[in-house]
N, C-alpha and C positions, 0 to 999 in steps of 0.2 A: 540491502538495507531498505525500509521502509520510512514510509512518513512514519509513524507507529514507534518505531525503533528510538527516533529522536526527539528530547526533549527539551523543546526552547522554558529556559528560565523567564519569566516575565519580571519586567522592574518597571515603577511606576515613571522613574526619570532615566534615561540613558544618554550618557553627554559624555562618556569615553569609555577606556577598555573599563573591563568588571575589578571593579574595587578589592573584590575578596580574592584577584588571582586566579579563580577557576573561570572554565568556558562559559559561554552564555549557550551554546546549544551541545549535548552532551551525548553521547550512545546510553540509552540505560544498562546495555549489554552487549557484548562482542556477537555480532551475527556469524550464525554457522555458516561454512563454507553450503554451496546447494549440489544438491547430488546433480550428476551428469545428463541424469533424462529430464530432469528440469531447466536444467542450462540449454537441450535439445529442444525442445521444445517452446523456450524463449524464440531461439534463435528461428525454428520455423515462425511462427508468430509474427516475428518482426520483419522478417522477407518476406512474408505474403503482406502484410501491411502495405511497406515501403514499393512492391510489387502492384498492387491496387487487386490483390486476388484476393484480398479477404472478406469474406463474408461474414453476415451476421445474419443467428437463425431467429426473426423475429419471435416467431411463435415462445420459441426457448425463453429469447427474453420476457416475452408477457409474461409466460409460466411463473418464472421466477418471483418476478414485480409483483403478481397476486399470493402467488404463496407468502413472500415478507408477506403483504397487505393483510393478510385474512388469517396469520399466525398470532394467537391470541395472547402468547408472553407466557404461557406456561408450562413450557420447556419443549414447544413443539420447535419442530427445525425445519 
């Protein structure tokens, strides 16, 4: 599940549980289970992390950062 996934309800005053019975933050929809080479691939991730081996490939990330920058919004990706 993502931030994305969940939607906090806003109310001007909150001073106990929700009046109407329903949740204040809700799933908008049941998240799919994730296929197996994404769960593998978490899990590398998260052990080279918590390991201090991971790397980050600058260059990739500038790339990235100027492409958003210099994507004009008409339907370029």
């Amino acid at each position: 599940m993502t931030v994305k996934d969940i939607r906090c309800v806003t109310r001007v005053r909150v001073t106990g549980p929700a009046r109407d019975g329903g949740r204040r933050c809700a799933r908008s929809s049941p998240a799919l289970p994730p296929e197996d080479g994404v769960v593998t691939k978490v899990q590398q991730l998260q052990a080279s992390i918590e390991g201090g081996t991971y790397t980050v490939n600058s260059e990739a990330v500038a790339a990235a950062i100027l492409k958003r920058l210099l994507t004009t919004g008409e339907g370029d990706a």
